[in-house]
N, CA and C atoms as a LAMMPS dump frame, in Angstrom:
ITEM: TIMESTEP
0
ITEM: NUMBER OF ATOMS
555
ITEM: BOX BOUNDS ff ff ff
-5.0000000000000000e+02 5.0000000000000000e+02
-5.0000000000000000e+02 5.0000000000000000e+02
-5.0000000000000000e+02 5.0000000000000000e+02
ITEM: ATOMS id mol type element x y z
1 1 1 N 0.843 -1.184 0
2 1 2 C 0 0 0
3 1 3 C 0.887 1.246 0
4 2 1 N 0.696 2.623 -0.526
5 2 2 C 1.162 3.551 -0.931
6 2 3 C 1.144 4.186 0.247
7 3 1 N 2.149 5.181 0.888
8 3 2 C 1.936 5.852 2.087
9 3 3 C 1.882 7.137 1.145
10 4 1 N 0.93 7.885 2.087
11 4 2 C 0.738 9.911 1.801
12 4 3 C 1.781 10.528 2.909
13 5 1 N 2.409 11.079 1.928
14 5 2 C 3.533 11.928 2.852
15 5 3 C 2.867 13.555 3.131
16 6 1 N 3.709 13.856 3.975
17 6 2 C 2.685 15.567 4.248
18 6 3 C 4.454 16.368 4.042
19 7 1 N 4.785 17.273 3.452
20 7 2 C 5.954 17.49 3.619
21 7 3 C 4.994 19.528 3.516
22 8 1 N 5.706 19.831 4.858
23 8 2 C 4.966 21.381 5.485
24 8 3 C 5.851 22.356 5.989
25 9 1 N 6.356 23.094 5.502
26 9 2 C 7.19 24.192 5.852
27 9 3 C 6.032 24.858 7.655
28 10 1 N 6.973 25.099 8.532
29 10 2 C 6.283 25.492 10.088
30 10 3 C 6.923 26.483 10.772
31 11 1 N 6.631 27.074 11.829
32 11 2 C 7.195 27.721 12.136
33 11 3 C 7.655 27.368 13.322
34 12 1 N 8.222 27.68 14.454
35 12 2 C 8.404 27.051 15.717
36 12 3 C 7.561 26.921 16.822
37 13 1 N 6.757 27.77 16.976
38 13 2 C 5.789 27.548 17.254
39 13 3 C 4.049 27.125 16.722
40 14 1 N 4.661 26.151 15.622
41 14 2 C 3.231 25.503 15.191
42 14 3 C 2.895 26.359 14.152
43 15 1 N 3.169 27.128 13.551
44 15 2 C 1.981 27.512 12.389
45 15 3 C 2.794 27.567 10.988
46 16 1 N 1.835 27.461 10.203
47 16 2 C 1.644 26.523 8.922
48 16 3 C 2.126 27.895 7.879
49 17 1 N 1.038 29.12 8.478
50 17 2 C 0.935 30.338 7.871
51 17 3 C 0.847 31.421 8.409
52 18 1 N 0.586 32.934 8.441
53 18 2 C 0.037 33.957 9.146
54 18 3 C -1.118 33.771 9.025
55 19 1 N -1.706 34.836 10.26
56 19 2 C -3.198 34.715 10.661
57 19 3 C -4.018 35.009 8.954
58 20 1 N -3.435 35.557 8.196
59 20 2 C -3.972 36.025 6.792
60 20 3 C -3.499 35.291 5.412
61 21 1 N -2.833 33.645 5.85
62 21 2 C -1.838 33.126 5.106
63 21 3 C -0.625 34.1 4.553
64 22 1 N 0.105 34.004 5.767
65 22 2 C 1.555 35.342 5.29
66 22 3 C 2.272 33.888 5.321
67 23 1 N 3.399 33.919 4.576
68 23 2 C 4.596 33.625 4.659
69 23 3 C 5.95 33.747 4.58
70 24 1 N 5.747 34.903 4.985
71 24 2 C 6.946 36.106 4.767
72 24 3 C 7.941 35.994 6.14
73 25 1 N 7.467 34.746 7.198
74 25 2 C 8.538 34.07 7.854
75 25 3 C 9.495 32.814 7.238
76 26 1 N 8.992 32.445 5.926
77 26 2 C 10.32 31.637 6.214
78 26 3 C 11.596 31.686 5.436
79 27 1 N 12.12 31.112 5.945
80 27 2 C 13.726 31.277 5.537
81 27 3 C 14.612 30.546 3.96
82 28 1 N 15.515 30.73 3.617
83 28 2 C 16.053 30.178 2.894
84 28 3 C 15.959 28.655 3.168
85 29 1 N 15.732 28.179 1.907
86 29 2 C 16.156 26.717 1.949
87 29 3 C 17.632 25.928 1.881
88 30 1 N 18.201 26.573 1.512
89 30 2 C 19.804 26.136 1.46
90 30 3 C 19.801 24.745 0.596
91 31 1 N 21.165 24.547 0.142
92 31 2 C 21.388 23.4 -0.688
93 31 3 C 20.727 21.825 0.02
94 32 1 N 20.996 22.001 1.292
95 32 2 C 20.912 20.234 1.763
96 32 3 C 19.077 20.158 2.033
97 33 1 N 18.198 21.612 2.196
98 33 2 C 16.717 21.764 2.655
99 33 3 C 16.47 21.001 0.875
100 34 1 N 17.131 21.85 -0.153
101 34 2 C 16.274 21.836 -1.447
102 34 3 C 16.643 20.305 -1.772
103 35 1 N 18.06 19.561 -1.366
104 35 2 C 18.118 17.805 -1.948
105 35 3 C 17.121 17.103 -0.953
106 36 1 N 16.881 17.684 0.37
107 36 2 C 15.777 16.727 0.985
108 36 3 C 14.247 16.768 0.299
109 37 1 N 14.559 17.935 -0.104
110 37 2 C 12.615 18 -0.647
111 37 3 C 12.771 17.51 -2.108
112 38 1 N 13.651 17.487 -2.615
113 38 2 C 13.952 16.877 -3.992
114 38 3 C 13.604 15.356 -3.665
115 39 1 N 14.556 14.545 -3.131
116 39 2 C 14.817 13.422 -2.821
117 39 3 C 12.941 13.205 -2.312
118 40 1 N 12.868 13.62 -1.128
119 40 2 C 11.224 13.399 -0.957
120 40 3 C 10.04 13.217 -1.906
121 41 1 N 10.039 14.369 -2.767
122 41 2 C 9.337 14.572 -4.032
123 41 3 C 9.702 13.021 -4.9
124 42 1 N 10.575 12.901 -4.875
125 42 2 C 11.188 11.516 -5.956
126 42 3 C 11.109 10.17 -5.62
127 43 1 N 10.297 10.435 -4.317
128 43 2 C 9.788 8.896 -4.092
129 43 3 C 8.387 9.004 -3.832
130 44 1 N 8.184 9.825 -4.41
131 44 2 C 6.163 10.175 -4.646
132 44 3 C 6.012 9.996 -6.535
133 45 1 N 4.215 9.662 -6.42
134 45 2 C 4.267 10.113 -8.092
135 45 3 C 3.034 10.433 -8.039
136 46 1 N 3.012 11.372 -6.975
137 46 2 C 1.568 11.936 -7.556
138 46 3 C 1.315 13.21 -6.188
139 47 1 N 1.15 14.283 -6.421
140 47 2 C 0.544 15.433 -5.448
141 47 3 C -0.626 15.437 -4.68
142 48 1 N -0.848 15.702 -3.628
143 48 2 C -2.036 15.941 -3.209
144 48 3 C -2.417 16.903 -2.444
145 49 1 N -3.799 18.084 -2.947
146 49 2 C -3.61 19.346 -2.392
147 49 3 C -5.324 19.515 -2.482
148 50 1 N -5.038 20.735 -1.395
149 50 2 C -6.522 21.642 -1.731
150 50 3 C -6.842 22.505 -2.485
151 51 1 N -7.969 22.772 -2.757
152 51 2 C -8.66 24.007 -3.196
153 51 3 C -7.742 25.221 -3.45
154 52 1 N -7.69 25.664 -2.042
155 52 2 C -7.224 26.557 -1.898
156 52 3 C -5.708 27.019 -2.159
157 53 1 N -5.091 26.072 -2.104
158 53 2 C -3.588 26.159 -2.356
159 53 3 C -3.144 25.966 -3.802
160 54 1 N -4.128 24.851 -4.695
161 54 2 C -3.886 24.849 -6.148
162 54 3 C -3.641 25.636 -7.058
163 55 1 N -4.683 26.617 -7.2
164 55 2 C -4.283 28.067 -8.142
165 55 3 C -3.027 28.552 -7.729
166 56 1 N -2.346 28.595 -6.929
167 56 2 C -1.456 29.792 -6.588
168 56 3 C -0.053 28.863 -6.943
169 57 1 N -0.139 27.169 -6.452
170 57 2 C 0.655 26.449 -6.332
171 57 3 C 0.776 26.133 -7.805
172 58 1 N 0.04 25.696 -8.578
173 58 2 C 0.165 25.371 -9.942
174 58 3 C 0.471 26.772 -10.887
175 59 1 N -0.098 27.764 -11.169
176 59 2 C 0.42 28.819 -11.949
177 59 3 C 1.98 28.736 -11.456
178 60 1 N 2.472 28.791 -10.064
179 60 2 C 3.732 29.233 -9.843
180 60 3 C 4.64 28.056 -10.771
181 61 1 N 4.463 27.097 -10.354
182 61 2 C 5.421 26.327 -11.026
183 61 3 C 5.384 25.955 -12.54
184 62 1 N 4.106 26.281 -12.688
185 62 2 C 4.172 26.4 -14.705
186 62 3 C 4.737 27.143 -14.849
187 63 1 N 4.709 28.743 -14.258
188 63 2 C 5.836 29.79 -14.56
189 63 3 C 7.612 29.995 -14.377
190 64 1 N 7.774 29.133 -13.464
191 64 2 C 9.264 29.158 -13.556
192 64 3 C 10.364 29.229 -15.145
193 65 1 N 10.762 29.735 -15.028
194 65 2 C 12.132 29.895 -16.395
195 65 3 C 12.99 29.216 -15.992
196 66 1 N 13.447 29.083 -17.389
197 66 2 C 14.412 28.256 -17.291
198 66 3 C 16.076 29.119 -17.005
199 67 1 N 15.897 29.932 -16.178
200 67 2 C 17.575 30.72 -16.051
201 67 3 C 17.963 30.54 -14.771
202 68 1 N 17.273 29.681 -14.277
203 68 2 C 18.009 29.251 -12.504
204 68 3 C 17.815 27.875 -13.345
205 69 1 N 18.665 26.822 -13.376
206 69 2 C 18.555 25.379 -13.831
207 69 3 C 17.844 24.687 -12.684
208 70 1 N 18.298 25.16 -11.533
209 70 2 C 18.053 23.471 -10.355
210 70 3 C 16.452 24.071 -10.338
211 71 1 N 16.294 25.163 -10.047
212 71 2 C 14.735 25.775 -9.786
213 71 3 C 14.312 25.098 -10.395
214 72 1 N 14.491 25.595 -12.01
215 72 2 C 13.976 24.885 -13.365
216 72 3 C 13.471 23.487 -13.493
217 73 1 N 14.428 22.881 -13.091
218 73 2 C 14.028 21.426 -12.722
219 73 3 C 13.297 20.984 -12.357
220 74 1 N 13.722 21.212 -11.017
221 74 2 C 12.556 21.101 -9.794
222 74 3 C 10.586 21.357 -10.526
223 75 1 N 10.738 22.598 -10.631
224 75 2 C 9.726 22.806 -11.437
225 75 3 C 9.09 22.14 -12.415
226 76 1 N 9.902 21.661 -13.613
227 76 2 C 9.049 20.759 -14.238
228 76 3 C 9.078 19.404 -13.802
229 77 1 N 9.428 18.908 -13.072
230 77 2 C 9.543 18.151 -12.089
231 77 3 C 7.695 18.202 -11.465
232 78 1 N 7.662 19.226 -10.624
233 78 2 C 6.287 19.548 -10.137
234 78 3 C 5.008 19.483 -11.532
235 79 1 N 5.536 20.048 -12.218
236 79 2 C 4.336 20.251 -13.622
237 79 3 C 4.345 18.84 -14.025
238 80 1 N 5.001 17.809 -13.948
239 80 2 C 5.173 16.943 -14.878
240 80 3 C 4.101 15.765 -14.047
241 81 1 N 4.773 16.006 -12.232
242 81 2 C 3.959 14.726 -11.723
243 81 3 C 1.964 14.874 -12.006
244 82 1 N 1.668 14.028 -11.737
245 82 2 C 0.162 13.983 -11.403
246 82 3 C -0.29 14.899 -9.738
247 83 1 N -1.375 15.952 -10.297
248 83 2 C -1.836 16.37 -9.312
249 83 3 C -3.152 16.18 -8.974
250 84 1 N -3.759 16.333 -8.147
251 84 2 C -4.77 15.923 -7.247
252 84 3 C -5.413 16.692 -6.507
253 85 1 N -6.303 17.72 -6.859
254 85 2 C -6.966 18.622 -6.25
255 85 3 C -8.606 18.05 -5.565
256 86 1 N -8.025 18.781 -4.122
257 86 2 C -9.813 18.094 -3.481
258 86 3 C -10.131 19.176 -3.314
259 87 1 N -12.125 19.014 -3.745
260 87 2 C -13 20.26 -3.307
261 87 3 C -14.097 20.011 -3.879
262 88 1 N -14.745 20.417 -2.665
263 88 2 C -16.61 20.288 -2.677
264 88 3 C -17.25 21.735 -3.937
265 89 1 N -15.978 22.236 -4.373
266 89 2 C -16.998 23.722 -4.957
267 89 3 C -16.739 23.585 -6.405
268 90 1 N -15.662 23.023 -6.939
269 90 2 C -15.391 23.527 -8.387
270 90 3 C -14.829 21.429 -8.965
271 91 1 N -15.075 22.139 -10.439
272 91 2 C -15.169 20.563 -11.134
273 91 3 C -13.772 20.58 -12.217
274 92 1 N -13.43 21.421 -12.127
275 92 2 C -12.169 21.636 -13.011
276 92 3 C -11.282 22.583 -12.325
277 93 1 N -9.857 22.478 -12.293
278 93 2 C -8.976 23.604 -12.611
279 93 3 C -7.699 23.605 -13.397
280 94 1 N -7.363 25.003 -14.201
281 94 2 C -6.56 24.75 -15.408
282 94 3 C -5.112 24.549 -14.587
283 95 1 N -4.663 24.055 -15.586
284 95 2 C -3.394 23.444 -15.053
285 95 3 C -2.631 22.073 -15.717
286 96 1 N -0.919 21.691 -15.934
287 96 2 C -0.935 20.983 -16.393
288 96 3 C -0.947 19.447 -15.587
289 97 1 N -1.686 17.987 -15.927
290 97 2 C -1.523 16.914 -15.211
291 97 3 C -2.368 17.322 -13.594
292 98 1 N -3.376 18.032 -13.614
293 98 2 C -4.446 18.415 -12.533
294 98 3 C -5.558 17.469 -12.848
295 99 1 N -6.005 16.917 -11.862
296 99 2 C -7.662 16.77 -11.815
297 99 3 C -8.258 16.99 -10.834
298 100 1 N -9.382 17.011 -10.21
299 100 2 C -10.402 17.31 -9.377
300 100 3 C -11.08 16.277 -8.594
301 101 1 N -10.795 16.241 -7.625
302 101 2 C -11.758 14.839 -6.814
303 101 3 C -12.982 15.646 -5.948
304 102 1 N -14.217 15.271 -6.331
305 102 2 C -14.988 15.672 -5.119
306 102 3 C -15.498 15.106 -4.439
307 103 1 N -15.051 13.546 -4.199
308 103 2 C -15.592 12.691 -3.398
309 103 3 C -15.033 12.697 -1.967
310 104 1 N -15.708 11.807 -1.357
311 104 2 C -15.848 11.606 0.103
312 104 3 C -14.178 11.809 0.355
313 105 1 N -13.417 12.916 1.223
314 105 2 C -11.774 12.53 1.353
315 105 3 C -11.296 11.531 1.736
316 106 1 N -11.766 10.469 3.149
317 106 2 C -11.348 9.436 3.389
318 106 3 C -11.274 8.236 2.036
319 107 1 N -12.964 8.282 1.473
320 107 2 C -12.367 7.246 0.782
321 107 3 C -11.882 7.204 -0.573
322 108 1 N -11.616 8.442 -1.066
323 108 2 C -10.635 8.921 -1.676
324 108 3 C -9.56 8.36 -1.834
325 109 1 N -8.983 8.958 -0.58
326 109 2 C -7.168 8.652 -0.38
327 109 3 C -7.009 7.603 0.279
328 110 1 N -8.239 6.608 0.654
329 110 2 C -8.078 5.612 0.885
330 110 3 C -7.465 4.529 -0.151
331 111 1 N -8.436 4.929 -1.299
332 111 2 C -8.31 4.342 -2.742
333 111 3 C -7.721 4.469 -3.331
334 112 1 N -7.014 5.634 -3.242
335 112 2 C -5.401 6.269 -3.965
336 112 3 C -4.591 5.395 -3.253
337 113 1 N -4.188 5.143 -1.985
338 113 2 C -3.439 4.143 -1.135
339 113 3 C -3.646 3.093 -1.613
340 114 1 N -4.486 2.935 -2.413
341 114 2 C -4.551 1.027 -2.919
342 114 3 C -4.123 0.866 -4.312
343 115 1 N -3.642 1.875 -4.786
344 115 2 C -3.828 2.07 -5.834
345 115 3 C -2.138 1.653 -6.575
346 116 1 N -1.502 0.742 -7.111
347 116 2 C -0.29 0.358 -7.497
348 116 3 C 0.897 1.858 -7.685
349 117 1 N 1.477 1.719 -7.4
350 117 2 C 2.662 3.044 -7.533
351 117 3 C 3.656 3.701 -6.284
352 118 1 N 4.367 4.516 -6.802
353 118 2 C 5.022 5.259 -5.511
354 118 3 C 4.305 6.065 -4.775
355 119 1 N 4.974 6.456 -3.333
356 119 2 C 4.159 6.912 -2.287
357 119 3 C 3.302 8.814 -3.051
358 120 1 N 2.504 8.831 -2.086
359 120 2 C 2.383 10.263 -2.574
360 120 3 C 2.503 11.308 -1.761
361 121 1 N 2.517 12.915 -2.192
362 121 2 C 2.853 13.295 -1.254
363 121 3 C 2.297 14.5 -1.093
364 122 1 N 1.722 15.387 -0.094
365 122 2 C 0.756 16.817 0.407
366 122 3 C 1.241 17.764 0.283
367 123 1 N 0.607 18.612 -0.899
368 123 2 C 1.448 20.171 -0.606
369 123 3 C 0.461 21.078 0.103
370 124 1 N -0.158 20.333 0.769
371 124 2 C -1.309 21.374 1.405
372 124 3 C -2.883 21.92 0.902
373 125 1 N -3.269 23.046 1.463
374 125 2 C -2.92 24.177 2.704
375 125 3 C -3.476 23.686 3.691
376 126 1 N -3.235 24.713 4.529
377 126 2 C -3.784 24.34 5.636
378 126 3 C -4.656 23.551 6.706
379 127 1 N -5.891 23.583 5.724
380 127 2 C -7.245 23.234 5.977
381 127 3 C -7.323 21.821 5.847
382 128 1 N -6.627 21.855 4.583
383 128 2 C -6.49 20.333 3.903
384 128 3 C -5.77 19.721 4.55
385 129 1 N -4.593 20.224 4.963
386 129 2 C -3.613 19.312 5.941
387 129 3 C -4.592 18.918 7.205
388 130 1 N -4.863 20.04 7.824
389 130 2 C -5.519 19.625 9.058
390 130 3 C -6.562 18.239 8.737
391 131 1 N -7.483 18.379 7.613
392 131 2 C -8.498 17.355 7.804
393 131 3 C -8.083 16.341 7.175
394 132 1 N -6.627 16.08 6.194
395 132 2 C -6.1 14.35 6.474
396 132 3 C -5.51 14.117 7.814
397 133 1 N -5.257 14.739 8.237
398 133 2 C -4.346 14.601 10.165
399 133 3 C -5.37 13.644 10.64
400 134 1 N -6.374 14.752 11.091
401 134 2 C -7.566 14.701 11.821
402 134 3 C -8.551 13.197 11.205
403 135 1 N -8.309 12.383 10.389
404 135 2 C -9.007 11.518 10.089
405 135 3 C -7.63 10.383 9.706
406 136 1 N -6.759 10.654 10.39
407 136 2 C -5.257 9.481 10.146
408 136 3 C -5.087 9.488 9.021
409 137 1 N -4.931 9.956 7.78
410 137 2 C -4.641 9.779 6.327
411 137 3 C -2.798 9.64 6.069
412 138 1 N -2.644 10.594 6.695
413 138 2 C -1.293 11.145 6.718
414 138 3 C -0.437 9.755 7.313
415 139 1 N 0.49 9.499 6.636
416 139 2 C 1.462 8.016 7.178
417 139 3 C 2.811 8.518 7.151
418 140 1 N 3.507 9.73 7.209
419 140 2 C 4.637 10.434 7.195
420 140 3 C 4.633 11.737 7.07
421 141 1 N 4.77 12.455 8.087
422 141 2 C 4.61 14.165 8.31
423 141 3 C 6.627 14.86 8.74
424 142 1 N 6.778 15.444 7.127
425 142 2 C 7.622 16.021 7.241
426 142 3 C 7.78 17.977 7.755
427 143 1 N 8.036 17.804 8.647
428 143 2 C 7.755 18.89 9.253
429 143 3 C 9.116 19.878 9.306
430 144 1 N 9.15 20.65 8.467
431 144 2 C 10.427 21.498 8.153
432 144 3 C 9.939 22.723 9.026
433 145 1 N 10.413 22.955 10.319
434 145 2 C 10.852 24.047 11.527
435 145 3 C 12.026 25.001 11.159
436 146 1 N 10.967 26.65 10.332
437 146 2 C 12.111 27.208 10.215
438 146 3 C 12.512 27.904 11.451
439 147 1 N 13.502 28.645 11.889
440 147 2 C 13.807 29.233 13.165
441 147 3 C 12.95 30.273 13.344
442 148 1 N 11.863 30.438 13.667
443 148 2 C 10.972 31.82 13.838
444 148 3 C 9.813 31.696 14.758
445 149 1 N 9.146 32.17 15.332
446 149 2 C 7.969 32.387 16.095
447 149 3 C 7.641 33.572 15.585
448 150 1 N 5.941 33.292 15.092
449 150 2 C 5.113 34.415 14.688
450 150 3 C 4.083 34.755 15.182
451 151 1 N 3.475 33.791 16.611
452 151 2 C 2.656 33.807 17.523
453 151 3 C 1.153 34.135 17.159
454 152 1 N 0.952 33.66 15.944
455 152 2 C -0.506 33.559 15.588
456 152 3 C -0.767 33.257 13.67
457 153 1 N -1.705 31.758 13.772
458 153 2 C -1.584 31.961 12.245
459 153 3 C -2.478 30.851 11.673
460 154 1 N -1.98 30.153 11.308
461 154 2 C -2.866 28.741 10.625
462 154 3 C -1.755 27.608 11.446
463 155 1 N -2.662 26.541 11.988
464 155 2 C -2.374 25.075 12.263
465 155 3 C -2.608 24.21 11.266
466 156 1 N -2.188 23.121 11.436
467 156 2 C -2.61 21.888 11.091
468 156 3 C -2.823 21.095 12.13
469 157 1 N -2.742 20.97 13.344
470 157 2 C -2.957 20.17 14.372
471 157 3 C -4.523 20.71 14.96
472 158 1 N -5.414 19.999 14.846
473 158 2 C -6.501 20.852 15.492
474 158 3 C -6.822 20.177 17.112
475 159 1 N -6.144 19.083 17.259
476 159 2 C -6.533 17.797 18.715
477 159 3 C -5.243 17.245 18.848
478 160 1 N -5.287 16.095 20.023
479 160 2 C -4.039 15.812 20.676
480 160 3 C -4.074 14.948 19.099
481 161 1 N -2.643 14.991 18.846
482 161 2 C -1.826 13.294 17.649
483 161 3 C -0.576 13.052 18.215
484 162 1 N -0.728 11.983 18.752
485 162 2 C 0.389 11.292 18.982
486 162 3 C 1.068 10.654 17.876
487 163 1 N 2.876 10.92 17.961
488 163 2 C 3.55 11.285 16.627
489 163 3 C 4.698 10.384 17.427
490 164 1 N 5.321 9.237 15.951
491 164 2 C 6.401 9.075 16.671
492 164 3 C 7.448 9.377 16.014
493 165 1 N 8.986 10.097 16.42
494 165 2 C 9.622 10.528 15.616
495 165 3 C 10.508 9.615 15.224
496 166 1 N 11.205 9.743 13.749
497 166 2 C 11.37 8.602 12.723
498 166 3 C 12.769 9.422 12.364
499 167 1 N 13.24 10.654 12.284
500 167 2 C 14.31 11.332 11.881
501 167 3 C 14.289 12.576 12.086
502 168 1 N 15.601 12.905 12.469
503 168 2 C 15.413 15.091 12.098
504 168 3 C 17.238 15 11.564
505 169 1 N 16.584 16.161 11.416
506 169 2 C 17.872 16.328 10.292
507 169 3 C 18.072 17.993 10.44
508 170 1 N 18.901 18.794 10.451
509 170 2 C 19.195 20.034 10.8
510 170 3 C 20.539 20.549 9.755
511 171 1 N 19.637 21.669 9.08
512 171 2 C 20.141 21.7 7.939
513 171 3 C 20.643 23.244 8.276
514 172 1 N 21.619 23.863 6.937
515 172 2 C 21.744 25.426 6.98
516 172 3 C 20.562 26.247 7.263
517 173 1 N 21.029 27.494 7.635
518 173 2 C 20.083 28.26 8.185
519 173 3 C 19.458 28.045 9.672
520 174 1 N 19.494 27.07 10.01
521 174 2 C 19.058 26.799 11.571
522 174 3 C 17.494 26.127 11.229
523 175 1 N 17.068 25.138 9.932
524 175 2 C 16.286 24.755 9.742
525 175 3 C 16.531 23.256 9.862
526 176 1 N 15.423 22.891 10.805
527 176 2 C 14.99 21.514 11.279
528 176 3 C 14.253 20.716 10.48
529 177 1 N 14.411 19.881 9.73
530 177 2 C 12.857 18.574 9.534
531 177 3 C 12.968 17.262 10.488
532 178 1 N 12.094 17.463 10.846
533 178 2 C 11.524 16.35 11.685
534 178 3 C 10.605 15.468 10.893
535 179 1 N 10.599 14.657 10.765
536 179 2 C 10.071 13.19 10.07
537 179 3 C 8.932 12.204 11.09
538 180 1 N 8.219 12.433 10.902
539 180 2 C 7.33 11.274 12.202
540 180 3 C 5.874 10.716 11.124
541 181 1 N 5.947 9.317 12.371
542 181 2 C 4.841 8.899 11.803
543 181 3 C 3.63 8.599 12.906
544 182 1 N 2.85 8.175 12.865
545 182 2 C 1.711 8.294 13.528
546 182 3 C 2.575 7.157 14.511
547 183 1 N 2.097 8.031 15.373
548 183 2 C 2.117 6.521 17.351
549 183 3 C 0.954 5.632 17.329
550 184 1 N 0.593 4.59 17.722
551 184 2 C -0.069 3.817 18.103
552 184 3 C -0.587 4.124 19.23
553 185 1 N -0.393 5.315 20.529
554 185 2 C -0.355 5.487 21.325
555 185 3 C -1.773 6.334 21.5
């Protein structure tokens, strides 16, 4: 069975985003942040996101040029895999290798999990993260802690989850990923 990875840029004290989705806290990624999310990305083959995060997430990476190469990459890299947009409001959105699910989320990504291939993996937002958490979907939560406290914003944790940790890794810049998977506990 396919595990759903959550891979979430955070802040140190828990938040996802500003109270208005700002993200004008986080930090450089540095060479060893961008081969972990590379490497991560490359053992997925397929995206999984919300509503809300799609438009902004898909235009960006169709737009990249090609005059930074690794960006570049990366980028069609993103355009190339299969994406996966959930939402109760709309039946299409443009984009390349997008489709639209509006079915039930559990058994959804239940069925995507059964489904032959490499793992997949969450680019969010918020909302969306919170409600695979909140219903166990999530089987690997990469949690990249940049050094900052912004003391008010968007979660993904909405109740207690017991998490067990699986790796951290502490990269340039004073940025943490922590790796965990669900506790039994």
């Amino acid at each position: 069975m396919r595990k759903l990875k959550l891979q979430v840029q955070m802040t140190v004290d828990g938040f996802v985003a500003g109270p208005d989705g700002e993200l004008d806290w986080m930090g450089e990624d540095g060479e060893e942040g961008r081969k972990f999310v590379n490497d991560l990305t490359d053992s997925c083959d397929t995206i999984l996101m919300g509503r809300g995060m799609a438009a902004g997430f898909i235009q960006y990476w169709e737009s990249v040029e090609p005059n930074d190469a690794a960006l570049y990459a990366f980028a069609q890299k993103m355009v190339s895999l299969p994406k996966i947009v959930f939402s109760r409001s709309l039946n299409h959105i443009d984009g390349k290798n997008v489709r639209v699910e509006n079915g039930d989320l559990v058994t959804a990504v239940n069925a995507l999990k059964a489904m032959p291939g490499k793992d997949m993996i969450v680019y969010g937002g918020a909302s969306f993260d919170a409600s695979l958490i909140e219903h166990g979907l999530i089987d690997e939560l990469n949690l990249v802690l940049n050094p900052v406290a912004i003391g008010g914003g968007m979660r993904i944790f909405t109740g207690r989850t017991p998490l067990e940790l699986v790796a951290s890794r502490t990269f340039e810049h004073g940025v943490v990923v922590n790796t965990y998977r669900r506790s039994a506990a």
